[in-house]
Backbone bond lengths (Angstrom), bond angles and torsions (degrees), N, CA, C in turn:
res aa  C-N    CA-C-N  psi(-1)  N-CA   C-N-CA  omega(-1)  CA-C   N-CA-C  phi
1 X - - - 1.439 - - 1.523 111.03 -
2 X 1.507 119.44 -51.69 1.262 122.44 177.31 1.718 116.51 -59.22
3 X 1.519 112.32 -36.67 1.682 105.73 164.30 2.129 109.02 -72.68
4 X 0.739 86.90 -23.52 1.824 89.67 177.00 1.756 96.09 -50.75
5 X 1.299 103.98 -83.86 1.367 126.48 -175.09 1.378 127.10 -40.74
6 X 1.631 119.78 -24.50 1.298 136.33 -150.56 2.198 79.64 -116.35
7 X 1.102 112.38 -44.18 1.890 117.50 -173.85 1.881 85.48 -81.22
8 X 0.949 146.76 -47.49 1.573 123.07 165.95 1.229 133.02 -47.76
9 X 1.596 108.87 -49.33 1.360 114.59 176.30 1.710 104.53 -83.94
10 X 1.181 145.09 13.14 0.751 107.61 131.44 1.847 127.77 -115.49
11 X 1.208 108.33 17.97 1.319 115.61 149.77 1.473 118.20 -57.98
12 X 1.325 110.21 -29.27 1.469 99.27 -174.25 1.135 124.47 -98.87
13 X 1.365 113.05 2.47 1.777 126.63 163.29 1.385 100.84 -108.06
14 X 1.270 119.62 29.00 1.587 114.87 174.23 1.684 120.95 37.55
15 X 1.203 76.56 57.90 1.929 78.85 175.88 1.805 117.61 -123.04
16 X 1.759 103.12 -11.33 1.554 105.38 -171.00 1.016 106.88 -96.84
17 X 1.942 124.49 15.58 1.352 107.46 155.70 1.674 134.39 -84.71
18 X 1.553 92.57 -4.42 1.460 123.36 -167.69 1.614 100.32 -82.14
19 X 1.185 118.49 -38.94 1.391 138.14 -174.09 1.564 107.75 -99.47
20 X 1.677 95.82 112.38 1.811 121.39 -165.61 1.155 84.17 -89.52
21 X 1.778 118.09 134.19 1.912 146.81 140.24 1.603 91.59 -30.34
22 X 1.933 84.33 144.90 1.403 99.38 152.90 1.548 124.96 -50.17
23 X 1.754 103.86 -37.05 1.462 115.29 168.34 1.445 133.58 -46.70
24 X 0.946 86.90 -46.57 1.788 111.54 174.85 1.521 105.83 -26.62
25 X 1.334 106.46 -64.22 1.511 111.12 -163.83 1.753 119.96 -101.84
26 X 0.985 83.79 130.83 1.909 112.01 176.97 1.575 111.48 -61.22
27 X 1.087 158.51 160.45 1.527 170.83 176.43 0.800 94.84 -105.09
28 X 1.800 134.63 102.16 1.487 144.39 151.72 0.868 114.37 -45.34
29 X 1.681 136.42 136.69 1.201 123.86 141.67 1.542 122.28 -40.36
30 X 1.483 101.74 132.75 1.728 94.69 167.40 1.725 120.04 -68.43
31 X 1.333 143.86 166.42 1.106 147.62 -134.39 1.852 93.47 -165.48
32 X 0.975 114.62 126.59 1.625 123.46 172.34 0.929 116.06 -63.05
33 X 1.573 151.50 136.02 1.210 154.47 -140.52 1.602 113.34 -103.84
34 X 1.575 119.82 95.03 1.470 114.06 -137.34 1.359 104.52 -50.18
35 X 1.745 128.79 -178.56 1.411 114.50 175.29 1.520 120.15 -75.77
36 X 1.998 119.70 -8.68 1.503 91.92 -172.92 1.565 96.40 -110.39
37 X 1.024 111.57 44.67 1.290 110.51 151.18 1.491 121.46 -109.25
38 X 1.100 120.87 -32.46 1.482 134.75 156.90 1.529 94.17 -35.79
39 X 1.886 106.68 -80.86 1.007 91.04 -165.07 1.258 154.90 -97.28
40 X 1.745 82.95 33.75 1.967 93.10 159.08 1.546 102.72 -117.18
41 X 0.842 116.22 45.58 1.787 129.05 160.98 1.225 98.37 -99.13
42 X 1.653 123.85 -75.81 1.515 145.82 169.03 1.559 96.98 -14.09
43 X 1.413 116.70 -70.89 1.534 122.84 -176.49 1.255 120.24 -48.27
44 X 1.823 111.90 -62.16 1.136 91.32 157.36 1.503 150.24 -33.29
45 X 0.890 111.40 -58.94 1.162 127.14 174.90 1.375 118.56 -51.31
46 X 1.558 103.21 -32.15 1.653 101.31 175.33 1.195 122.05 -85.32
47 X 1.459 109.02 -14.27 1.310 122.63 176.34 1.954 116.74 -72.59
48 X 1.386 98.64 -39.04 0.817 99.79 178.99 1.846 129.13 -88.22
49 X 1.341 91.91 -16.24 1.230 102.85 155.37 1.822 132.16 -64.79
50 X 1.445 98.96 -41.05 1.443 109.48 157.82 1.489 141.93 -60.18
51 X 1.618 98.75 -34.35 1.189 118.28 143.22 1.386 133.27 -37.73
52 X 1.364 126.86 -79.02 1.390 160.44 -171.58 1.943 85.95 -59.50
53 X 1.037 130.89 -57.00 1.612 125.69 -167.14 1.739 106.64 -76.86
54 X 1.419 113.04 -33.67 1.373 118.73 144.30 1.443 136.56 -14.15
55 X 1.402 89.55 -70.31 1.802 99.17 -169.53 1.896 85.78 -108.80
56 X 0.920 150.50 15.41 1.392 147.11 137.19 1.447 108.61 -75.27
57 X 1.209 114.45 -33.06 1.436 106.26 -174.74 1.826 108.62 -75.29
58 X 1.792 98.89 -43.99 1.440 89.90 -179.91 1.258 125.50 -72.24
59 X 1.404 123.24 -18.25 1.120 139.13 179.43 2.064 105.84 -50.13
60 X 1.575 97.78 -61.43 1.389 110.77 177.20 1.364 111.45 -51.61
61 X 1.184 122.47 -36.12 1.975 120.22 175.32 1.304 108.99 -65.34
62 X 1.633 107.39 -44.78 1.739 95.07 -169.54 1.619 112.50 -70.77
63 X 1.291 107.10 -9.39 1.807 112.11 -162.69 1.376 80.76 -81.63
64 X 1.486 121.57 -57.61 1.648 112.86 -161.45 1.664 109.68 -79.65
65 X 1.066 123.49 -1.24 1.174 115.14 169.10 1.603 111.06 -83.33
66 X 1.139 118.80 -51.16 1.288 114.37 170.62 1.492 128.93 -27.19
């Protein structure tokens, strides 16, 4: 009753044509994740890893310099 009521009202501000049924949609095959996306994930990641040991590293000089 409460999905009844909630798919009227918003039928009646015209909004549940905008909003696709569970039905609607088909189960894609999944698709292998091409390679340059991998490998600018990889990068990322290395980048940011290089990063992060960066400012950990400087961090550790200023503590021991103090």
């Amino acid at each position: 009753m409460r999905l009844f009521a909630l798919e009227l009202i918003l039928s009646l501000i015209d909004v549940r044509g905008h909003i696709p049924r569970f039905d609607d949609f088909r189960p894609a095959p999944t698709a292998p994740a091409p390679i340059g996306v991998v490998r600018t994930l990889a990068a990322a990641i290395a980048v940011f890893a290089a990063l992060s040991l960066a400012i950990w590293g400087l961090v550790w000089l200023a503590v021991n310099l103090l």
